[in-house]
C-alpha positions as semicolon CSV with decimal commas, in nm:
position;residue;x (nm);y (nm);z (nm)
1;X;5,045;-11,510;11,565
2;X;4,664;-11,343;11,529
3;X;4,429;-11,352;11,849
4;X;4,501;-11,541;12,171
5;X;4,921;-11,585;12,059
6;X;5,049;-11,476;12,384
7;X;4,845;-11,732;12,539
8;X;5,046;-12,022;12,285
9;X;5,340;-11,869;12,378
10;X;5,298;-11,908;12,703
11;X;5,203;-12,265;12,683
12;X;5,524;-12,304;12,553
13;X;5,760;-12,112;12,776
14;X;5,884;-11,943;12,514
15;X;5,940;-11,512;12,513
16;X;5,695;-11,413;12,282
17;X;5,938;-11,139;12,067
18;X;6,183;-11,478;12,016
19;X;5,921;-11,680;11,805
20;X;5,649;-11,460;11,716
21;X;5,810;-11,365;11,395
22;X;5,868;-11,644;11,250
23;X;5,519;-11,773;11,239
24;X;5,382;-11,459;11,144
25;X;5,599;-11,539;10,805
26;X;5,583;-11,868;10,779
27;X;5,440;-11,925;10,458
28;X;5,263;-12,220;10,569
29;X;4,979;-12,266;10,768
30;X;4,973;-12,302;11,116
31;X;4,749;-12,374;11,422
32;X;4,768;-12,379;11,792
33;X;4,550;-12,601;11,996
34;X;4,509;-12,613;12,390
35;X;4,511;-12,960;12,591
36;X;4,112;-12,964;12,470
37;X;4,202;-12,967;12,083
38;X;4,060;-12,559;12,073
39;X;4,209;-12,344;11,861
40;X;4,408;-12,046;12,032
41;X;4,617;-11,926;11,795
42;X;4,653;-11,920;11,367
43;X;4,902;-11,727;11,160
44;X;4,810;-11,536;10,840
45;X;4,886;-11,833;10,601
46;X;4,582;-11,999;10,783
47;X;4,342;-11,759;10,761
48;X;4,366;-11,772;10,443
49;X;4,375;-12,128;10,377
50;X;4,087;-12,226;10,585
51;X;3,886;-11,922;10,468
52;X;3,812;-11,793;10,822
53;X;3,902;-11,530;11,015
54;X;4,139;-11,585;11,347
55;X;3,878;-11,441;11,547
56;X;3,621;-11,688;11,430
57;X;3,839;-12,010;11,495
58;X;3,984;-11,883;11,820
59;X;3,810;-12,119;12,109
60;X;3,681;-12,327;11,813
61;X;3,707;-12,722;11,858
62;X;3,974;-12,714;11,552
63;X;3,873;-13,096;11,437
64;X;3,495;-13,045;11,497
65;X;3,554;-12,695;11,292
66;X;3,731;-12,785;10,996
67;X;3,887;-13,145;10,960
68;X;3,706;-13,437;10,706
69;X;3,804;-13,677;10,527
70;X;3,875;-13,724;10,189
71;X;3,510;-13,719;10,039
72;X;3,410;-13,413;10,285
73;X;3,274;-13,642;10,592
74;X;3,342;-13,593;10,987
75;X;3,607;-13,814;11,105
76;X;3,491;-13,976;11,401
77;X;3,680;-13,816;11,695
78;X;3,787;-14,148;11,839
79;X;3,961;-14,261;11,504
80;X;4,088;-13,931;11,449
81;X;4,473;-13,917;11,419
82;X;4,490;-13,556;11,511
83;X;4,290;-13,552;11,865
84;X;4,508;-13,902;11,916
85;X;4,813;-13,668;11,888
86;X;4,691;-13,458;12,144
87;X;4,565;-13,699;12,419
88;X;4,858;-13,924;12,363
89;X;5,152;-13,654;12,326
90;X;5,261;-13,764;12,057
91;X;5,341;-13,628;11,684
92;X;5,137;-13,711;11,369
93;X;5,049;-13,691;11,017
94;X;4,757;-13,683;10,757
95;X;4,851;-13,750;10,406
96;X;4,490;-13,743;10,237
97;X;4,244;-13,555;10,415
98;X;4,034;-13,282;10,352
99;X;3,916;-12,922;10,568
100;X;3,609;-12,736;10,524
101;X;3,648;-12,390;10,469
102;X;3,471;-12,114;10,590
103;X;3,281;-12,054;10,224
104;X;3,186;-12,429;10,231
105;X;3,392;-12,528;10,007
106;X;3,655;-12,862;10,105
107;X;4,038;-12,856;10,012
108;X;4,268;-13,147;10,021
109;X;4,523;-13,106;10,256
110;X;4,800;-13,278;10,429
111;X;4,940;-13,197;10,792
112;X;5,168;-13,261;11,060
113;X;5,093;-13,208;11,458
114;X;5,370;-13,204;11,714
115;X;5,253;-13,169;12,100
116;X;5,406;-12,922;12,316
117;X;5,519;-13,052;12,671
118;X;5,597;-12,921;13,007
119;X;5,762;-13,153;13,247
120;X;5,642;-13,465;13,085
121;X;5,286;-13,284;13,032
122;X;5,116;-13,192;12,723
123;X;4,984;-12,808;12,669
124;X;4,914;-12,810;12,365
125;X;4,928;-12,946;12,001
126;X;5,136;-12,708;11,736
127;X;4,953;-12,784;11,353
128;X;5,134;-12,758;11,034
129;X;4,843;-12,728;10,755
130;X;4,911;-12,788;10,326
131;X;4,710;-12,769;10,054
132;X;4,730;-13,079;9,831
133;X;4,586;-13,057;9,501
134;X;4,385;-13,390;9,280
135;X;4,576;-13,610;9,058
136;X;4,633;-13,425;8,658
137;X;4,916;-13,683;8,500
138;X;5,288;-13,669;8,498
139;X;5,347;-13,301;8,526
140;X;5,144;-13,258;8,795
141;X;5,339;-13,563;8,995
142;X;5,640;-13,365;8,975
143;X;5,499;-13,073;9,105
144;X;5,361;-13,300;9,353
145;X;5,717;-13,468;9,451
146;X;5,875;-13,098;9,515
147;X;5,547;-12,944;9,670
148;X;5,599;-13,245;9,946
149;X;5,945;-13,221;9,973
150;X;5,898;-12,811;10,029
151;X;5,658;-12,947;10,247
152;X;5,877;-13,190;10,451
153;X;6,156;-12,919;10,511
154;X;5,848;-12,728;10,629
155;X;5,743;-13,007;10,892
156;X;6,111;-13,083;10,966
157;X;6,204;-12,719;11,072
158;X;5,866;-12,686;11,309
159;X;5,916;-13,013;11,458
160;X;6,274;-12,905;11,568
161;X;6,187;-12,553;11,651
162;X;5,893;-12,718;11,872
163;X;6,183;-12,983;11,991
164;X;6,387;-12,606;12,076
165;X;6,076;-12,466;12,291
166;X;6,009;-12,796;12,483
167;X;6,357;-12,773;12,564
168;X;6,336;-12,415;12,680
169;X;6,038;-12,479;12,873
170;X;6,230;-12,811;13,033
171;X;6,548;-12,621;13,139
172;X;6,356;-12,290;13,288
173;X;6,172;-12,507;13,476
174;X;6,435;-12,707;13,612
175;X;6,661;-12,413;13,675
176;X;6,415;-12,298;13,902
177;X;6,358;-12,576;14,156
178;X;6,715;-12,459;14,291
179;X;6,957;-12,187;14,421
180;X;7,257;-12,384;14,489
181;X;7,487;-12,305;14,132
182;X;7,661;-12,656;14,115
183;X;7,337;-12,843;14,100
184;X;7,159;-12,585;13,882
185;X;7,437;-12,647;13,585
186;X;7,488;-13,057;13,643
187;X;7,098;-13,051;13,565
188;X;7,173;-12,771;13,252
189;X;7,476;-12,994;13,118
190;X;7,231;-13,284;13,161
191;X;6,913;-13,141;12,973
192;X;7,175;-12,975;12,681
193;X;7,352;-13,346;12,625
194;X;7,251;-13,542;12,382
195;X;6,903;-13,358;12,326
196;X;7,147;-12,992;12,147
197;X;7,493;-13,078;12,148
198;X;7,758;-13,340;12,230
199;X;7,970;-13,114;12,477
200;X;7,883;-12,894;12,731
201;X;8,109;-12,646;12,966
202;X;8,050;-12,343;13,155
203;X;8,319;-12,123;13,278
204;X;8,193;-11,831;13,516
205;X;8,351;-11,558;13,620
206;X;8,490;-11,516;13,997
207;X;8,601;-11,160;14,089
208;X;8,661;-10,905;13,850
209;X;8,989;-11,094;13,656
210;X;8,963;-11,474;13,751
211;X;8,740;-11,754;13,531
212;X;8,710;-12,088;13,634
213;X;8,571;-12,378;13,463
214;X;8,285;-12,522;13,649
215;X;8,122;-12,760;13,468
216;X;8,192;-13,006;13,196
217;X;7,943;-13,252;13,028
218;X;7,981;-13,476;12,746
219;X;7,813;-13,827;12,608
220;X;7,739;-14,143;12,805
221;X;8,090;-14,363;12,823
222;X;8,337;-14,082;12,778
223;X;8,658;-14,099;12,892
224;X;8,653;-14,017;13,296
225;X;8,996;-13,794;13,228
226;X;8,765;-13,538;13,016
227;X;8,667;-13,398;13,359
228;X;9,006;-13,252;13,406
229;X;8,913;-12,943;13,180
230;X;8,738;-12,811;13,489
231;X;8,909;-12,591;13,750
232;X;9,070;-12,263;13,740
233;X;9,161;-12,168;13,320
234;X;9,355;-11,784;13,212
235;X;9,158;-11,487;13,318
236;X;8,912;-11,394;13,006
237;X;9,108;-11,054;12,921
238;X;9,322;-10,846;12,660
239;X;9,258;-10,760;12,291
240;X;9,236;-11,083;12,108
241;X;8,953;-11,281;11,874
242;X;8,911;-11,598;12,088
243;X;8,514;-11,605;12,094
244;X;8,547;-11,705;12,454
245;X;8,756;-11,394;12,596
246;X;8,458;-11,176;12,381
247;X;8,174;-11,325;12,529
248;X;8,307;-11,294;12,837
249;X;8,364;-10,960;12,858
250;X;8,032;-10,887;12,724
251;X;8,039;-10,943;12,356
252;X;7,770;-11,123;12,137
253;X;7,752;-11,493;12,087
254;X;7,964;-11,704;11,834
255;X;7,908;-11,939;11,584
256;X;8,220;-12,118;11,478
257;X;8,263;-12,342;11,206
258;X;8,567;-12,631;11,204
259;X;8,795;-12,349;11,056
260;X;8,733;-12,151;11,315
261;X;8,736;-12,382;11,621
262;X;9,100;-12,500;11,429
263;X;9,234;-12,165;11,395
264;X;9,559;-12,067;11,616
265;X;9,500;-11,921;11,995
266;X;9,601;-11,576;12,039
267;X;9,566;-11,583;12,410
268;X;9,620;-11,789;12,720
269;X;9,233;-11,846;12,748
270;X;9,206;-11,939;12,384
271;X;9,490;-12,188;12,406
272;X;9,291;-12,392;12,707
273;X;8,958;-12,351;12,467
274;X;9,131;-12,480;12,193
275;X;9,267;-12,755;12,361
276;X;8,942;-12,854;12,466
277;X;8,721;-12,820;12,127
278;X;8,988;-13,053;11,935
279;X;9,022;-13,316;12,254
280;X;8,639;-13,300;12,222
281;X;8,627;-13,341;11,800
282;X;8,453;-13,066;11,768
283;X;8,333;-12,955;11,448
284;X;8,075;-12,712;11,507
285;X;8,108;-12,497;11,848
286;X;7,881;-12,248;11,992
287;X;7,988;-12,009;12,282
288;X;7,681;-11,743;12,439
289;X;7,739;-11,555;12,736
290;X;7,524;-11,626;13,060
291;X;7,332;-11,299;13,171
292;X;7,260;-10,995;12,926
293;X;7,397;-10,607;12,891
294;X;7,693;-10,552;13,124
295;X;7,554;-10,842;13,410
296;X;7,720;-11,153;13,237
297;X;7,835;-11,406;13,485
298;X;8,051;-11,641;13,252
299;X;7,976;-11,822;12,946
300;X;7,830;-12,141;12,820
301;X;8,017;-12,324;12,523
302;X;7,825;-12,608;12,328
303;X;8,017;-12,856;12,074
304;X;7,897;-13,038;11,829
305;X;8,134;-13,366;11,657
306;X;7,929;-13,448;11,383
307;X;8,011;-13,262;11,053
308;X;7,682;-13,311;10,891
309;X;7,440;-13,147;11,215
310;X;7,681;-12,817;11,268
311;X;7,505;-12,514;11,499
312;X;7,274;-12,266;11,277
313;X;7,120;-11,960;11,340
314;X;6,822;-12,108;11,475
315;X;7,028;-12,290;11,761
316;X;7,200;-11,934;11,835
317;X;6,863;-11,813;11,918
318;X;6,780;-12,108;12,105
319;X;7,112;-12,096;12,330
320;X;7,118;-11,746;12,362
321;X;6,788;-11,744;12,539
322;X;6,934;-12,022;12,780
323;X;7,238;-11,847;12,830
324;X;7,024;-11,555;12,945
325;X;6,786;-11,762;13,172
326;X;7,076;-11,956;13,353
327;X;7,294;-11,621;13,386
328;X;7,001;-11,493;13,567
329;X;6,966;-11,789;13,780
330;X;7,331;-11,792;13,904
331;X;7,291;-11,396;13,954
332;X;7,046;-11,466;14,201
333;X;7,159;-11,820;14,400
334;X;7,475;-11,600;14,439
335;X;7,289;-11,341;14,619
336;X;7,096;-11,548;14,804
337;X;7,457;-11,751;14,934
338;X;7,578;-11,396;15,040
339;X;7,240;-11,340;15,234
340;X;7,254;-11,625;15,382
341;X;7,579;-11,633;15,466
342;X;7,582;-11,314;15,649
343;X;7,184;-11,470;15,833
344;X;7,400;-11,779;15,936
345;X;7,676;-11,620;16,050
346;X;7,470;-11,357;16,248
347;X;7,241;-11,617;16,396
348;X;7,533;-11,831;16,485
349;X;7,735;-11,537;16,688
350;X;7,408;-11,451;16,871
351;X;7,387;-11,829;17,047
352;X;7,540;-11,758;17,380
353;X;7,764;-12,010;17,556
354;X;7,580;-12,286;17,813
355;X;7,660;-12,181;18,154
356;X;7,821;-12,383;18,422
357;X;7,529;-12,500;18,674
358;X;7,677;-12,724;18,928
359;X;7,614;-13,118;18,841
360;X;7,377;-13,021;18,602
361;X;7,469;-13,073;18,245
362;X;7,397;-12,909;17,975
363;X;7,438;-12,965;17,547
364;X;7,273;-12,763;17,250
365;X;7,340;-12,764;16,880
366;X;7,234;-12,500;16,592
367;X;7,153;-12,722;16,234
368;X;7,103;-12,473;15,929
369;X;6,869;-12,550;15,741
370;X;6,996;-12,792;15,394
371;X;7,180;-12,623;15,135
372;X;6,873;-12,453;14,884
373;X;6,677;-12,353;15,153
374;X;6,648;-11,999;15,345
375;X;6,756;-11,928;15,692
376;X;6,522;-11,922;16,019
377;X;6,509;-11,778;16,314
378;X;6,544;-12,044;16,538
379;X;6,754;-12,012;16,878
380;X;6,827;-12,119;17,212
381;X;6,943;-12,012;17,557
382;X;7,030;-12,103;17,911
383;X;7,152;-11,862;18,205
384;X;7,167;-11,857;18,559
385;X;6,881;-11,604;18,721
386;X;6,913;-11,304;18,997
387;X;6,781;-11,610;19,245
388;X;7,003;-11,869;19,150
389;X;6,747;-12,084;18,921
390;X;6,853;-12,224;18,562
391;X;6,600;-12,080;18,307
392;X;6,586;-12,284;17,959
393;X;6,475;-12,101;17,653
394;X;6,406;-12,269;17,307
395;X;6,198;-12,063;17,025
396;X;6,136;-11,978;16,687
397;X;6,063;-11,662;16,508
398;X;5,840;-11,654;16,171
399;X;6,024;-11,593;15,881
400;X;6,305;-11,669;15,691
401;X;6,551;-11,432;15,655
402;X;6,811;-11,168;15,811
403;X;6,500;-11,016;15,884
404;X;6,386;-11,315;16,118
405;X;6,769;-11,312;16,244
406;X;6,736;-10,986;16,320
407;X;6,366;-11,054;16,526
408;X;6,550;-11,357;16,733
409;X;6,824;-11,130;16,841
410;X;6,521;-10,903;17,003
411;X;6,351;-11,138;17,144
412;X;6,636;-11,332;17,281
413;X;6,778;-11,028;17,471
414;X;6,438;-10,885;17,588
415;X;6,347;-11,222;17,734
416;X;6,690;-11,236;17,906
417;X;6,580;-10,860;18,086
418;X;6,253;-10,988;18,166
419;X;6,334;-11,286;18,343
420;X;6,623;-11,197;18,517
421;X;6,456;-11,098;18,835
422;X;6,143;-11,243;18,791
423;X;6,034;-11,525;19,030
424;X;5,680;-11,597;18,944
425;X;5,554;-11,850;18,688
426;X;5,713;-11,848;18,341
427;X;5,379;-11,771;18,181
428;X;5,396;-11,425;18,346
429;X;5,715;-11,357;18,177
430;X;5,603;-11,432;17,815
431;X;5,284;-11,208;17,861
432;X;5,559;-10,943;17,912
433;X;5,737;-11,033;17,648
434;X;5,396;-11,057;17,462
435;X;5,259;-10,755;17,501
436;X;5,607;-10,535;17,458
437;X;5,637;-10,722;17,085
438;X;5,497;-10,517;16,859
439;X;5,617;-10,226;17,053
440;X;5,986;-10,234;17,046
441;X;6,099;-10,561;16,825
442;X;6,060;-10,639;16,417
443;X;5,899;-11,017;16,521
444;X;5,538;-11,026;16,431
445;X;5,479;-11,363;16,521
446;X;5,730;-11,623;16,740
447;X;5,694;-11,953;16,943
448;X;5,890;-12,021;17,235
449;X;5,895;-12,242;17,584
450;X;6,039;-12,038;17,898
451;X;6,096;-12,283;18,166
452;X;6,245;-12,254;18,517
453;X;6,470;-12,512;18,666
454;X;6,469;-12,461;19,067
455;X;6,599;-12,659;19,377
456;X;6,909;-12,711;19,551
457;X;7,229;-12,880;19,402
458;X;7,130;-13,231;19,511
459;X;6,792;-13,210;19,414
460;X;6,511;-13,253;19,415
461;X;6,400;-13,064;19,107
462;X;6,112;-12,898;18,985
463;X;6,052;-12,763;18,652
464;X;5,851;-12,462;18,605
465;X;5,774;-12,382;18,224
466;X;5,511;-12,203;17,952
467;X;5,475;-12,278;17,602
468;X;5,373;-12,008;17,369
469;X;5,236;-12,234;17,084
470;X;5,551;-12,447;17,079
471;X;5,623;-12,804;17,013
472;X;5,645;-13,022;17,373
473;X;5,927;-13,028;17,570
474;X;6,008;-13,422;17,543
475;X;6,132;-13,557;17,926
476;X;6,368;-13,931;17,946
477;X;6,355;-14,060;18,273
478;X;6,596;-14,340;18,404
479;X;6,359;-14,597;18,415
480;X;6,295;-14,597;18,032
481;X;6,061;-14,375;18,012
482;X;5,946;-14,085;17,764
483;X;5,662;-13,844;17,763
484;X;5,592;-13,508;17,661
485;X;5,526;-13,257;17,906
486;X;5,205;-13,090;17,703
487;X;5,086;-12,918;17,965
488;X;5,118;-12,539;17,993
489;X;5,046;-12,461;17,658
490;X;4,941;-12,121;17,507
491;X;4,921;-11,844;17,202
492;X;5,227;-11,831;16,996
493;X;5,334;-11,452;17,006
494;X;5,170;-11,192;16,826
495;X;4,834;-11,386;16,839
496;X;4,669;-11,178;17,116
497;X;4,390;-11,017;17,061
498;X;4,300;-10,699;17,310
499;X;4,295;-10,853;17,685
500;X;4,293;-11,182;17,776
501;X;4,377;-11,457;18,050
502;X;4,701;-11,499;18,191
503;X;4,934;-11,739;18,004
504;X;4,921;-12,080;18,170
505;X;5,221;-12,236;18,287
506;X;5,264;-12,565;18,415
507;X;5,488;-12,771;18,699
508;X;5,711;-13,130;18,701
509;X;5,896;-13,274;18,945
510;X;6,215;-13,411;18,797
511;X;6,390;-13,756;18,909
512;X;6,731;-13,785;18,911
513;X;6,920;-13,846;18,631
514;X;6,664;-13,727;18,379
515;X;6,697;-13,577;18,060
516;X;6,497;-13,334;17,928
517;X;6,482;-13,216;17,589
518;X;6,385;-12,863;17,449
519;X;6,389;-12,830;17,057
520;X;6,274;-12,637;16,711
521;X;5,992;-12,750;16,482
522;X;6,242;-12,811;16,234
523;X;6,323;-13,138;16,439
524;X;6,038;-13,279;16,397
525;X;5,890;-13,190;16,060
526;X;5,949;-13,379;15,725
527;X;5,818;-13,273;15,394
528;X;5,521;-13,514;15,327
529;X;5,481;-13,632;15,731
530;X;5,268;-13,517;15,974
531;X;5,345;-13,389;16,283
532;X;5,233;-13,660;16,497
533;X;5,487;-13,881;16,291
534;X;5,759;-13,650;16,392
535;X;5,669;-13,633;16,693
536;X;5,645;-14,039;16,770
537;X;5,985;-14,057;16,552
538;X;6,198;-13,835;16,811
539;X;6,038;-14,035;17,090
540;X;6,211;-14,364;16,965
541;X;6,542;-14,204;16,876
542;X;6,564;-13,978;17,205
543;X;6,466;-14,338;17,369
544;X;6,752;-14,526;17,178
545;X;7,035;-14,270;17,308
546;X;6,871;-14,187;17,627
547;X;7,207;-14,340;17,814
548;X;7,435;-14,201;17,591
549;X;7,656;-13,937;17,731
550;X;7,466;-13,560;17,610
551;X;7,668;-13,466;17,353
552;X;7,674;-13,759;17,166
553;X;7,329;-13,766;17,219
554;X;7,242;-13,382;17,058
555;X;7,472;-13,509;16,782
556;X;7,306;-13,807;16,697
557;X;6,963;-13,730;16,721
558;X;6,922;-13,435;16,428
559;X;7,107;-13,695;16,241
560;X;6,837;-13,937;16,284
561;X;6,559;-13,707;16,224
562;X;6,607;-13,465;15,953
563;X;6,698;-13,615;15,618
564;X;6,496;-13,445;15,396
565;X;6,408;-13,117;15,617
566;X;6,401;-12,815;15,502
567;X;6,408;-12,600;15,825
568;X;6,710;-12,541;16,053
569;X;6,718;-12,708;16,422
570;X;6,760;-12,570;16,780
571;X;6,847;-12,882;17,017
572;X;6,886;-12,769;17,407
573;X;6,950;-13,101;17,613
574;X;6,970;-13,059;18,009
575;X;7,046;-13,403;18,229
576;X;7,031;-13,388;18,615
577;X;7,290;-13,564;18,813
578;X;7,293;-13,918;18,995
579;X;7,306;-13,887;19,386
């Protein structure tokens, strides 16, 4: 494709060494247009057919450049057919129109446009150009009949291999919005069936022998009892010719024909694939592995029932470069379940037991964050200190990953030495902690509240607490009541710059039989709310379960409040007794 062809390749999602070739052969001509109708990209056969150069029609308005109608004139752009193919996304053809060549000279030409789309969006306008020649009798009509039908075959093939990009473009974007393997394939099956092929499965290797059959997707009103080809199927290995057991183990895709999808297993795997392409009625099967070079992760088979449509070469191509793309999108939501995994499970062993503190009562819970999204750094703590006071901790570090695991770990066990013994104000504590961050932990940034329980056994009580750029502790008193205590509020960690005022901390006398509430941003926040509407939301559902016993309380509420977050929760409840 001559000057500005990686840029049309990219509008259509395509790798540029898959299709390149073929247009640079095509013996018709062909142009590329941009959303705007300009050209960015001919092939040879153009050039030569419009009398210009590629460098001369690249940026070029193409209908403004060269389209007219039959007797030479400019078609108005509003009752032009072409631009209405490209604002409208649709496809189109010209039977009897005429382009102006570079010499000045017109030809009569036919064409075809099909748009190129991207999630429902058009990028771009693909143009199949032919040279049509005036009427000369009988002879010529029969010329005429087999020029168009050349020409038809022509149109046909671009419009499916522009049908074959779109759907390229449509599955590597989809593939992307997730990590989580199931959902990745149950959107694959659903963008492969009907659009490629009647049947879909994908079998994927687990361990170094076992295969199992994830995923199985066929036409609207099958029979439910298809399903049960899914599950655990014969380990992919031995010497044998089942297309299946070859890809598998690395080998190149396969193209089978009826005979072939009827000949006789010759292995425990090919007996259960068999099985499956006759219960099917396949006639035309298609099996390409998922990765590339010695990093395949299963394989993807496509069936087709239909004895006039079988698979060609051109679909190989196609499905290859899906098998590719999905391979590498289950190599890497499998490494990202191991990572996070091992994150969870770290973060989860580093949340310390609730300690026994007379009448007082105490509940926290630890929510990951949904399936698909990464690991935080979000904890929470309570112990006893040297003078007998409760100290509450809730905080967050930035970051998602082992790395932020990794920070919360250092923070939570510094914090724990630098409160121990310490019986002034909480704020003092966190400058501590503040200023010995970048020193001796990974955390560059963190939020956190420190607060201080203190009194005797029977009360009264008096909190003591500091914020460091954290969302309000949230206090339910007996008589109804809920407020946040937004007082004592200061510099997330890591935002200090050289020296500066002491962190503030605040005071609040406690009633009896109050509740107070200590918790994560991830609480709160909702994709597409603000935070004020999180914030009024826990209000009313803290409110609602105030008098519910504390457990069922911390269970209830992250029920209420996070469908649809993305972030995981830290929940530390504390209620004081009832004289």
């Amino acid at each position: 494709m001559r000057l500005g062809g990686e840029r049309a390749w990219r509008l259509s999602g395509a790798e540029p060494g898959l299709w390149q070739q073929v247009f640079e052969q095509l013996g018709m001509a062909v142009a590329v247009a941009d959303p705007e109708g300009r050209i960015v990209a001919v092939n040879p056969a153009a050039e030569r057919l419009l009398g210009r150069a590629a460098a001369a029609m690249y940026r070029q308005d193409l209908h403004d450049l060269c389209h007219r109608d039959p007797v030479g004139a400019r078609i108005p752009r509003e009752r032009c057919p072409l631009r209405r193919a490209l604002v409208e996304g649709r496809s189109a053809r010209g039977d009897d129109d005429s382009c102006l060549r570079g010499d000045g000279r017109l030809v009569s030409v036919s064409w075809s446009a099909s748009p190129l789309t991207q999630g429902g969006t058009v990028k771009g306008v693909v143009v199949l150009i032919a040279e049509t020649v005036p009427h000369r009798g009988r002879l010529w009509e029969r010329a005429e009949r087999a020029e168009q039908a050349e020409r038809a075959a022509h149109t046909t093939a671009l419009e499916s291999l522009t049908a074959r990009l779109t759907l390229v473009t449509e599955i590597t974007d989809v593939l992307g919005q997730t990590l989580e393997v199931d959902e990745a394939l149950a959107r694959l099956g659903r963008l492969l069936v009907p659009r490629l092929a009647d049947w879909a499965a994908v079998d994927l290797r687990v361990g170094s022998r076992q295969v199992h059959r994830v995923a199985v997707t066929g036409p609207e009103g099958r029979d439910a009892r298809q399903e049960d080809w899914r599950g655990p199927v014969p380990p992919g290995t031995g010497t044998t010719g089942s297309p299946l057991v070859q890809v598998l183990n690395g080998g190149d895709p396969v193209l089978q024909d009826r005979a072939d999808v009827e000949a006789p297993p010759d292995s425990p795997l090919a007996t259960v694939q068999g099985a499956f392409l006759r219960a099917t009625g396949a006639t035309s099967a298609l099996v390409v592995p998922l990765g590339a070079g010695r990093h395949i992760t299963g394989a993807l088979t496509l069936v087709r029932t239909d004895p006039a449509h079988p698979f060609d070469t051109g679909d190989v191509d196609v499905v290859s470069d899906i098998g590719r793309r999905v391979g590498l999108v289950i190599d890497n939501a499998r490494r990202y379940g191991r990572q996070r995994a091992v994150a969870e499970a770290m973060q989860r062993n580093l949340l310390p037991p609730l300690p026994r503190h007379g009448r007082i009562q105490l509940a926290a819970r630890y929510q990951p964050a949904p399936a698909g999204s990464q690991v935080g750094g979000d904890w929470y703590d309570a112990f006893t200190l040297r003078d007998g006071t409760l100290a509450l901790v809730v905080g967050d570090v930035v970051g998602h990953d082992l790395t932020a695991a990794a920070g919360m770990a250092q923070l939570h066990g510094i914090l724990r030495s630098l409160a121990w013994d310490h019986t002034g104000p909480p704020g003092a504590v966190v400058d501590r902690l503040d200023e010995a961050m970048p020193a001796i932990t990974i955390v560059s940034m963190a939020t956190l509240v420190l607060a201080r329980l203190e009194g005797p056994p029977a009360g009264p009580w008096t909190l003591h607490w500091t914020s460091a750029g954290h969302p309000p502790p949230l206090l339910l008193t007996p008589d109804g009541n809920a407020r946040y205590l937004e007082n004592g509020q200061g510099l997330l960690l890591g935002a200090r710059l050289g020296a500066m005022d002491p962190r503030p901390s605040a005071v609040q006398k406690l009633p009896p039989g109050a509740t107070l509430l200590l918790y994560t941003d991830g609480l709160i926040e909702v994709p597409g709310s603000d935070l004020d509407t999180g914030l009024g939301r826990l209000r009313g559902h803290a409110l609602s379960l105030a008098h519910e016993p504390l457990d069922t309380l911390c269970d209830e509420l992250p029920a209420r409040m996070s469908p649809g977050g993305t972030d995981d929760i830290a929940l530390l409840a504390l209620r004081l007794p009832v004289p």
